[in-house]
C-alpha positions, 0 to 999 in steps of 0.5 A: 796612230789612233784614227779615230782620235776626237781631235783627229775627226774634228779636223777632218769635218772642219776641213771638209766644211771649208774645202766645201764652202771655199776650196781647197787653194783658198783654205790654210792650216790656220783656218782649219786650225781654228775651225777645228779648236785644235792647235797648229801642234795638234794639226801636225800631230795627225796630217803632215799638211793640207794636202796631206788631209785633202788626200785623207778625205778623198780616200775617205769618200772613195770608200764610202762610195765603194762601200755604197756600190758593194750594198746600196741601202735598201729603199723601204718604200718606192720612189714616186717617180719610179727612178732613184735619178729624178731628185726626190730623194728616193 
């Protein structure tokens, strides 16, 4: 199976977009579907379902975040507030 399949992604950020914007309960195949520009045969092709692709993107996040602990990225100047928690965005 190619992961990095450009209809693959595509349905992944689709659903990423409307899990974020309207939930998962609320969000059907045939939305992500559509938001992705894929056929329903595509979709199948890749998740076995929603809750399949819900898994997906969890695990997906959780590597990230995991990536993130082993190495934050390193900060090219210093925060303004002297903590990384006040908001700034450093």
């Amino acid at each position: 199976m190619l992961f990095h399949a450009p209809n693959r992604i595509a349905i992944l950020r689709a659903a990423m977009k409307l899990f974020a914007s309207g939930g998962h309960e609320t969000t059907t195949v045939a939305n992500i579907v559509r938001e992705a520009g894929v056929t329903l045969d595509t979709f199948y092709r890749y998740f076995v379902g929603k809750d399949e692709l819900a898994r997906v993107l969890y695990g997906d996040l959780l590597r990230e975040r995991d990536a993130y602990i082993a190495e934050p990225p390193r900060r090219t100047r210093r925060c303004r507030n002297n903590s990384c928690f006040s908001g700034c965005g450093w």
